[in-house]
C-alpha positions as CSV (number, residue, x, y, z in Angstrom):
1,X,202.1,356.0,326.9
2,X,203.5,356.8,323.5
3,X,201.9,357.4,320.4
4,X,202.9,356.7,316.8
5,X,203.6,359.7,314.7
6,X,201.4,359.1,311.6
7,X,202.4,357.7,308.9
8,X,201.4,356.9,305.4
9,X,197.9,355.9,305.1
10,X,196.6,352.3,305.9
11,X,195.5,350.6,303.0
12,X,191.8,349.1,303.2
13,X,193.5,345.7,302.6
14,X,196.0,344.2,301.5
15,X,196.2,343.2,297.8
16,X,194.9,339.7,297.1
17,X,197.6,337.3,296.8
18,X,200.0,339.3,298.6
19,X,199.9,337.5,301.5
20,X,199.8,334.1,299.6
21,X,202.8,331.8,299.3
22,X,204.4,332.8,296.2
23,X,203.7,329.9,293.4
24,X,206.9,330.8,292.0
25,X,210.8,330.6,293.2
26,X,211.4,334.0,294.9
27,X,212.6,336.5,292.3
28,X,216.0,337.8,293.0
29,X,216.5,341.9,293.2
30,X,215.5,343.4,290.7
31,X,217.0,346.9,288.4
32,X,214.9,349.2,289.7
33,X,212.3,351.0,287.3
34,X,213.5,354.0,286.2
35,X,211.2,357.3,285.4
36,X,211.9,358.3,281.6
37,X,213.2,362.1,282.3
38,X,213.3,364.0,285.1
39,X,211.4,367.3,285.8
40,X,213.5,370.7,286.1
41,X,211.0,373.3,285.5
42,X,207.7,373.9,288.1
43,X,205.5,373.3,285.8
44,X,206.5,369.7,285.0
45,X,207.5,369.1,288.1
46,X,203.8,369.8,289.6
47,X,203.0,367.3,286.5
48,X,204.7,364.6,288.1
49,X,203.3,365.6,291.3
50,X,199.7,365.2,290.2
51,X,200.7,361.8,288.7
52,X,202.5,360.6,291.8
53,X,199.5,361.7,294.0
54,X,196.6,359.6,291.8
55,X,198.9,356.9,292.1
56,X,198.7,357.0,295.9
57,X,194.9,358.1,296.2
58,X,194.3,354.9,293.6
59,X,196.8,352.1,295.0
60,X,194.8,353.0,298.9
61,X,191.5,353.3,297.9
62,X,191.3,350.3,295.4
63,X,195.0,348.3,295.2
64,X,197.8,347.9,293.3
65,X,196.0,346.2,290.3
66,X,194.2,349.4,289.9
67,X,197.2,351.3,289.3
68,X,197.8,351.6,285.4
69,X,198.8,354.2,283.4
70,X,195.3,355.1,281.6
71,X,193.7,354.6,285.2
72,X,196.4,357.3,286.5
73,X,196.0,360.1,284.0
74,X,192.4,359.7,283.9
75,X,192.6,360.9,288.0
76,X,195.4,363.2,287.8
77,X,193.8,365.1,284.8
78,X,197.1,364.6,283.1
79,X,197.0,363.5,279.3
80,X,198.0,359.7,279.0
81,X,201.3,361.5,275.9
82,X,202.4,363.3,278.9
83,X,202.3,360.6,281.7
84,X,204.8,359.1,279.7
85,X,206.9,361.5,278.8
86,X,208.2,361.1,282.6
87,X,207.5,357.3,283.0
88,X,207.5,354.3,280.8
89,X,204.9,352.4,282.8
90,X,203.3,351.5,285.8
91,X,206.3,349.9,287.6
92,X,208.0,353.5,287.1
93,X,204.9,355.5,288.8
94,X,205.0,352.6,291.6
95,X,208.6,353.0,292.1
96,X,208.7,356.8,292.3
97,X,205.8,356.5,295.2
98,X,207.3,353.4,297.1
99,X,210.2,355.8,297.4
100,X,208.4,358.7,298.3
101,X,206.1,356.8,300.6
102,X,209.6,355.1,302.1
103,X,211.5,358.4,302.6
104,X,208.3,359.3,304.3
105,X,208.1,356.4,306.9
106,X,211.7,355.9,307.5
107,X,211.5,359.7,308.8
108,X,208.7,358.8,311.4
109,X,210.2,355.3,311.9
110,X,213.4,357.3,313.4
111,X,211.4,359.9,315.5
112,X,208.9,357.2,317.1
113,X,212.2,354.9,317.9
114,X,213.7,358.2,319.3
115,X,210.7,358.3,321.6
116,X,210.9,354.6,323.0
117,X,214.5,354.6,323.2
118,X,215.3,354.8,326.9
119,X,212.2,352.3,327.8
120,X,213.0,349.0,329.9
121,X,215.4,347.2,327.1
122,X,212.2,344.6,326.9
123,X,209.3,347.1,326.0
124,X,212.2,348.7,323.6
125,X,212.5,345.7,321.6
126,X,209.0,344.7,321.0
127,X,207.9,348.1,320.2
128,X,210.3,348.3,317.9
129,X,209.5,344.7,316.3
130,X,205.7,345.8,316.3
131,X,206.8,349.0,314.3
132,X,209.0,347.3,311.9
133,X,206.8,344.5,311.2
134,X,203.6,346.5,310.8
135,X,205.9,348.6,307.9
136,X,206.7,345.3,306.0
137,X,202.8,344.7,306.1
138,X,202.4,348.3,304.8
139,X,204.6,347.9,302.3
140,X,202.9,344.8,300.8
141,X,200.3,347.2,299.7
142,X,202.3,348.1,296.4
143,X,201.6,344.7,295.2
144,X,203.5,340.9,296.5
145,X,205.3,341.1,292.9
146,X,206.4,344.3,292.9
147,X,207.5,344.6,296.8
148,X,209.6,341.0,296.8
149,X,211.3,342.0,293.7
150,X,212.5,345.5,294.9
151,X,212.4,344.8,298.7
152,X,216.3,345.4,299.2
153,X,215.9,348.6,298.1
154,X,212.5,349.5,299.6
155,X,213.0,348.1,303.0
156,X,212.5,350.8,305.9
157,X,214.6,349.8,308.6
158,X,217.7,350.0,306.5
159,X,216.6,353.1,306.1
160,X,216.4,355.0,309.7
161,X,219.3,356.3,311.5
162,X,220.0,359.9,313.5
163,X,222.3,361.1,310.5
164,X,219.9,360.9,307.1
165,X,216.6,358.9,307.8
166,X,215.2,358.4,304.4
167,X,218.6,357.4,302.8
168,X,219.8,353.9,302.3
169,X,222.3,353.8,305.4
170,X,225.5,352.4,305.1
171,X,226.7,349.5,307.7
172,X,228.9,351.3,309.6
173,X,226.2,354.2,310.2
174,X,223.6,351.3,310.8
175,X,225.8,349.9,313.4
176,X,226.9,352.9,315.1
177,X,223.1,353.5,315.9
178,X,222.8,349.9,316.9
179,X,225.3,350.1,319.6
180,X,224.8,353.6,320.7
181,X,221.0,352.3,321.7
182,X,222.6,349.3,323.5
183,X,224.9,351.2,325.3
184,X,221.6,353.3,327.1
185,X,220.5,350.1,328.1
186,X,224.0,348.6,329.5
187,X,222.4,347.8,333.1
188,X,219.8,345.5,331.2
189,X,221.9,343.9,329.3
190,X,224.3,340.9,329.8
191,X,225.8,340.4,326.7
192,X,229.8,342.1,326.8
193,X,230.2,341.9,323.0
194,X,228.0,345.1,322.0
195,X,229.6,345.3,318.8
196,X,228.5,341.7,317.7
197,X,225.2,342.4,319.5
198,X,224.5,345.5,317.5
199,X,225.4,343.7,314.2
200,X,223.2,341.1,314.2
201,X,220.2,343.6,316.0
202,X,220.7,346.0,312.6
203,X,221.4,343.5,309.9
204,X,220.3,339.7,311.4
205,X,216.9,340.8,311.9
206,X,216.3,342.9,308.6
207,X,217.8,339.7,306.7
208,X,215.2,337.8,308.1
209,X,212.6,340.0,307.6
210,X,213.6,340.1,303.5
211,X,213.7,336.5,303.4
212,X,210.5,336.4,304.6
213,X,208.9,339.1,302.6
214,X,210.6,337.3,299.7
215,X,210.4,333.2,300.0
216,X,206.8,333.0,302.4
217,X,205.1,336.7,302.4
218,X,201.7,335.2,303.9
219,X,203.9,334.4,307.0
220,X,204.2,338.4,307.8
221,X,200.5,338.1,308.7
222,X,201.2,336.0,311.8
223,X,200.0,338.0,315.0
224,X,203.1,336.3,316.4
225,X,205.5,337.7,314.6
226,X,206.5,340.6,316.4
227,X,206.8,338.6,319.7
228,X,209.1,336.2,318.2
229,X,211.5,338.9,316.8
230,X,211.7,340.5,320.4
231,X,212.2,337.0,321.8
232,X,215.0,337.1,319.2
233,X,216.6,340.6,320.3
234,X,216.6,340.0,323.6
235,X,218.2,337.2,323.5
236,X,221.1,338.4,321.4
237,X,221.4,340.9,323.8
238,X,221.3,338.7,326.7
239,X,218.2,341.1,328.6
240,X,215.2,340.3,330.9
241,X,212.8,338.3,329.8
242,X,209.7,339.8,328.1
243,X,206.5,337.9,329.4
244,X,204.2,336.8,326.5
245,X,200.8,338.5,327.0
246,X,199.3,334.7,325.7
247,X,200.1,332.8,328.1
């Protein structure tokens, strides 16, 4: 059996309304928020530090609507003039943690897939959907708004690879991995055209998954989700048949 390196912490529950049909056409990708300077000495540098971490103690003991600047400096011990001397608002701390907490996940995304990698091709694929799927939940935590608005940034999986997990990837590095991780499983798998396979595995899938977060959010809550996306992989690749534990 293998376990999941940790990751970041597991929020109580999810914010209310995340998990709600937006009300609202999906908002397209936003600019992200940007902090106001950035910190070169220690000193404020371990300011922005205390700020960034009562963000994260705040937003996963209580939820995103709890995060505001006034509720931030009261736990970091930071004065409210000197918050925002680094960020303008709320969306700025949010999008300096998001990162942080992304960088973070993407890092232990690549070593747990490192550790599945050379399982049957059908355990491989919906370990991997679990994993990814129970990040996009995660994820939700900062707040339905915030995440469908930023999601093409924030997204994990286009995040992991063996060169720089924690960096936005580009496509060619994304599908190099893709296919390298086919090509262990070539006796499984029927499909000839492992370059087409591996496309649509590393950017069909994570398409999806954006659409989703963005246009029907609540849907991410399905227990059925990750079964369908394996059901999915597998048959782009053309491999065995993964029995569904429901029926």
């Amino acid at each position: 059996m293998f376990r999941q390196p940790a990751c970041f912490p597991r929020p109580a529950s999810l914010p209310e309304g995340s998990m709600r049909k937006p009300t609202q056409m999906p908002h397209s990708p936003g600019t992200l928020p940007k902090p106001r300077k950035t910190p070169r000495q220690q000193r404020s540098q371990a300011t922005v530090g205390y700020i960034v971490e009562a963000a994260r103690q705040i937003l996963y003991s209580e939820g995103v609507e709890a995060v505001t600047t006034r509720r931030v400096a009261e736990r970091s011990g930071v004065a409210v003039g000197s918050l925002y001397q680094y960020f303008p608002n709320r969306d700025a701390i949010l999008a300096r943690l998001a990162e942080e907490e992304v960088i973070r996940e993407s890092a232990a995304m690549q070593q747990y897939f490192n550790e599945i990698r050379k399982l049957p091709i059908h355990e491989h694929l919906l370990l991997v959907s679990n994993r990814i799927v129970e990040t996009e939940r995660r994820m939700l935590a900062f707040g339905g708004d915030f995440y469908r608005r930023y999601v093409q940034h924030y997204q994990v999986v286009q995040r992991v690879g063996k060169i720089n997990a924690g960096e936005i990837l580009d496509v060619e590095t994304l599908l190099l991995d893709s296919q390298k991780n086919l090509e262990l499983h070539g006796d499984e798998i029927c499909e000839t055209d492992l370059k087409l396979a591996a496309y649509l595995l590393a950017r069909g899938i994570p398409a999806m998954l954006r659409s989703m977060v963005s246009e029907r959010p609540e849907l991410l809550a399905s227990p059925r989700l990750s079964l369908i996306l394996s059901r999915l992989s597998l048959a782009i690749v053309d491999g065995v048949k993964t029995a569904d534990p429901e029926r």
